[in-house]
C-alpha positions in Angstrom: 32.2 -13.0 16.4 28.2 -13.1 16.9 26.7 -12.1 19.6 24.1 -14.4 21.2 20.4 -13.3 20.4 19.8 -13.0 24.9 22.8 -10.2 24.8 21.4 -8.1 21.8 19.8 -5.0 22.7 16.3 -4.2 21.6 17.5 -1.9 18.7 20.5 -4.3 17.5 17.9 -7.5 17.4 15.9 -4.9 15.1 18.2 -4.0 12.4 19.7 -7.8 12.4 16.0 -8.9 11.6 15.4 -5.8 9.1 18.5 -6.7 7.7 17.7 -10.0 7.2 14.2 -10.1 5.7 14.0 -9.0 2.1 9.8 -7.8 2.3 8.2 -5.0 3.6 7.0 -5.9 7.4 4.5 -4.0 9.4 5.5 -2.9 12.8 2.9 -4.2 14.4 4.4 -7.7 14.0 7.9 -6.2 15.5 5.8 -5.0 18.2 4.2 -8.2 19.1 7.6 -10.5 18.5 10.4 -8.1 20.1 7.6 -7.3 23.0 7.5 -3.6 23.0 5.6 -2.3 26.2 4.4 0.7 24.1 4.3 2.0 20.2 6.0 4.7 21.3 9.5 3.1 22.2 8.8 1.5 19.0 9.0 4.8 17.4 12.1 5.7 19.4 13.6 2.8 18.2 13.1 3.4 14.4 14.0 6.4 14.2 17.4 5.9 15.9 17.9 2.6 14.0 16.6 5.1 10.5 20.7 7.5 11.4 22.2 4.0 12.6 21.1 2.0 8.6 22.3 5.1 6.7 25.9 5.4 7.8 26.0 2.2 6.5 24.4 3.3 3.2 21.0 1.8 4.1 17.4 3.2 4.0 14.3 2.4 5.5 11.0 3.0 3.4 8.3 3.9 5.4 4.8 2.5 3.9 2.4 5.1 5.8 -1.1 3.4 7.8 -4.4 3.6 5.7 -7.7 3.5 7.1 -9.2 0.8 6.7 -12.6 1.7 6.7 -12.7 4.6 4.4 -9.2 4.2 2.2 -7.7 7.4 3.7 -3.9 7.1 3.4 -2.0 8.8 6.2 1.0 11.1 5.3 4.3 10.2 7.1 6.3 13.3 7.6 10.0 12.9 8.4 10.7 14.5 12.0 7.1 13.4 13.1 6.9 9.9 12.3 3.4 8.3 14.5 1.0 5.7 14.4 -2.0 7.0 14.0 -5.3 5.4 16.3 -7.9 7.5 14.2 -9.3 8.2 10.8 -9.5 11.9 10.7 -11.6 11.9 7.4 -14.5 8.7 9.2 -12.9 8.9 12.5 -12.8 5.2 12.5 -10.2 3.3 14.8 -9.2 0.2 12.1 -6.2 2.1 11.2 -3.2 -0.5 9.2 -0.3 0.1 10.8 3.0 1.7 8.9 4.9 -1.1 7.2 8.8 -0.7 7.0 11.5 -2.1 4.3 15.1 -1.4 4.2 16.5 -0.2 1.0 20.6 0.0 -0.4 20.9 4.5 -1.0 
């Protein structure tokens, strides 16, 4: 039985959409469309829907941020996954944001 779209928490609406497209989406687009008050609960979100997509054998590739000034490529460590809002090598703010794409393990 589905469950209308109005009764889906933030994190199930998430994974359906994840699920659903095939591409690799920044989060800034999920940010804008699912109305996140802050990139932080965005963060939350990811990482608990990251345990939720591998016990069903699923993956999410992370795509680090790059500056866009300068071409410095941010590293995306596991436990401390962030958006970055500066260039630490320019210190320029025009930072891409991380793009995300699910993946069978």
């Amino acid at each position: 039985m589905d469950v209308p779209d109005e009764w889906k928490t933030r994190r199930e609406y998430l994974i359906e959409q994840l699920l659903k497209e095939n591409r690799t989406i920044d989060l800034k687009t999920y940010m804008t469309e699912l109305e996140y008050p802050s990139k932080h609960m965005l963060i939350e979100d990811i990482r608990s829907i990251k345990k939720t997509l591998q016990s069903k054998g699923k993956k999410i590739e992370i795509i680090p941020p790059y500056c866009m000034a300068c071409g410095f490529i941010f590293k995306m460590r596991k436990k401390r996954f962030k958006i970055p809002s500066k260039c630490p090598k320019c210190h320029e703010e025009r930072i891409s944001w991380p793009m995300i794409k699910i993946e069978n393990s």
